[in-house]
MARZAGU-215405 format. One record per residue: x, y, z of N, C-alpha, C in turn. Coordinates in pm, whole numbers, plus 50000, padded with zeros to 5 digits. Atoms other than C-alpha are relative to their C-alpha. Example, Ala and Ser with C-alpha at 12.3 -4.5 7.8 and 13.67 -1.06 7.14 Angstrom:
<nodes>
500894988150000512304955050780500905012050000
499184988149994513674989450714499235010950073
</nodes>
This chain:
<nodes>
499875014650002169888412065515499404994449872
500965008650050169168387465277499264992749974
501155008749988165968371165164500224991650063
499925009250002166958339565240500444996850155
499165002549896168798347065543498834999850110
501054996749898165648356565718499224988850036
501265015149948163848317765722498685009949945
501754994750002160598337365578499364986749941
500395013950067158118313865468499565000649860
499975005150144158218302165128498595001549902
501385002950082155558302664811499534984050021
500125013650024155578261764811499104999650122
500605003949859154498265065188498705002050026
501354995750026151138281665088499114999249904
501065002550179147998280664862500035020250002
500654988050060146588312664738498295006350076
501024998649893144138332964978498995003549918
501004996850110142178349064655499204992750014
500885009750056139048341564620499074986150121
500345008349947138538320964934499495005150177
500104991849850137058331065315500934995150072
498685001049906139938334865548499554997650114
500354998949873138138333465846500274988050103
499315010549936139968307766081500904994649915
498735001250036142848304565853500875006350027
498564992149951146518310765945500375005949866
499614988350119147368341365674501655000550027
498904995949990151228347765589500465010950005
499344983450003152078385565641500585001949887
499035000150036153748396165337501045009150070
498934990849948157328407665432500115009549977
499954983750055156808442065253499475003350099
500534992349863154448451065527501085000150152
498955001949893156818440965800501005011050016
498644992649933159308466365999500684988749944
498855014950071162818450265891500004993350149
500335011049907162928440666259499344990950041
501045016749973159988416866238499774989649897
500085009150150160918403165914500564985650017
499505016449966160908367666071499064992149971
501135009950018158508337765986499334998450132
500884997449927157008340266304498875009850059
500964984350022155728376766276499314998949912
500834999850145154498369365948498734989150043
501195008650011151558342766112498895004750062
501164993650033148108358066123499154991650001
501405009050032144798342466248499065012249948
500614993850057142558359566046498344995350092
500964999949954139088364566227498815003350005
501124992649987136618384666145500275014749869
499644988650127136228416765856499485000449847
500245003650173134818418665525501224997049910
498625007850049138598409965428500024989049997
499905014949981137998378465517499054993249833
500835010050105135238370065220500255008749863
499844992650146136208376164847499195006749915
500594990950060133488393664722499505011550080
500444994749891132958414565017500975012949936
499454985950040133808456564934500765002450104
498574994149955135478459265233501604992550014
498755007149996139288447265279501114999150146
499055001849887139958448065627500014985250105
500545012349926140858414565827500485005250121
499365001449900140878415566126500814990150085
499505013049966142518388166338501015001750128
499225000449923145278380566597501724989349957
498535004549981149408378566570500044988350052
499705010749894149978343566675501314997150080
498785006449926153408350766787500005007750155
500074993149896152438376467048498665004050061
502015002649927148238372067043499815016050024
500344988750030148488412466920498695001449912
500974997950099144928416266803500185016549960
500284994050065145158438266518499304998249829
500785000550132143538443466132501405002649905
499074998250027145668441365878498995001649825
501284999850065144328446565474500074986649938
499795010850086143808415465216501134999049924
498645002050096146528425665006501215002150067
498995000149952148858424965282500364984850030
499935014349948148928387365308500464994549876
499325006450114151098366965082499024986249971
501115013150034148708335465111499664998550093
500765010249893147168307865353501414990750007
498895010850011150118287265514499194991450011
500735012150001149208249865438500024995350109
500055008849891148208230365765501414991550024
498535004749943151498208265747500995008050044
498504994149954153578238465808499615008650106
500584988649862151588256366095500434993150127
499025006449851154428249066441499025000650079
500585002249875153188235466752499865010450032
500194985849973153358268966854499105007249990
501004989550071150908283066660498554993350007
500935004750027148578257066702499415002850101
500424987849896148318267867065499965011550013
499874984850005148418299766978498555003449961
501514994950054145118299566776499174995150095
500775006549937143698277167029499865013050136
499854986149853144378308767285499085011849910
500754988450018143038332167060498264996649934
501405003250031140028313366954499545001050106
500954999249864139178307067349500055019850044
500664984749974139608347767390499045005349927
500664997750112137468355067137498414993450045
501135005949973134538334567224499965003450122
500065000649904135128345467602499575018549972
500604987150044134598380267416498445002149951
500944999250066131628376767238498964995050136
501045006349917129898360367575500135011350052
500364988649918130588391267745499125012049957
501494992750051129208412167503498784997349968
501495004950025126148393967476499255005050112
500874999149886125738394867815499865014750068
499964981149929126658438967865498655000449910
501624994350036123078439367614499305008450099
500924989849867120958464867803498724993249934
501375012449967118028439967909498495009050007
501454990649950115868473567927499505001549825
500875000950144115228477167562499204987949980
500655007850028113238447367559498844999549984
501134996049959109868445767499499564992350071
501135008449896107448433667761498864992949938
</nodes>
């Protein structure tokens, strides 16, 4: 298929992730990483979450985060992301989407707070 035919999302539609912490920004997949079957603008949107990928001077390059079209938490690296889509172009869709994976996420971190083993403590 061609580029064009696919709706991917555009350079105009994004800034430039270089250089900046990703961490609660929606990331664009580039389409090189993409199977050709998921080479759609909705596969390509990425909450970025957590990872030394996330901060630009940081040695490592992995972000982690969650698919917002299917809330697949996986890691993906820095240089797999074409940019930051700009806020005007992030669909209703997606806005509940992060809002789902922000409330899992924080419903994560309470649990592991609370599996701590209470016996290492000192008295």
């Amino acid at each position: 298929k061609a580029w064009n035919d696919l709706h991917l999302w555009k350079p105009e539609q994004m800034e430039s992730h270089l250089g900046q912490n990703l961490v609660g920004r929606v990331l664009v997949v580039d389409p090189s990483v993409l199977k050709d079957p998921y080479k759609t603008s909705d596969n390509q949107l990425f909450l970025a979450q957590s990872g030394n990928g996330c901060y630009p001077r940081a040695l490592g390059t992995k972000v982690f985060g969650t698919f917002l079209n299917d809330g697949e938490r996986s890691f993906l690296y820095r240089t797999d992301f074409a940019g930051i889509l700009k806020d005007e172009y992030i669909p209703d869709w997606a806005k509940q989407a992060i809002r789902d994976a922000q409330e899992e996420e924080q419903e994560m971190e309470q649990e592991e707070s609370q599996e701590q083993d209470p016996g290492m403590q000192m008295q």
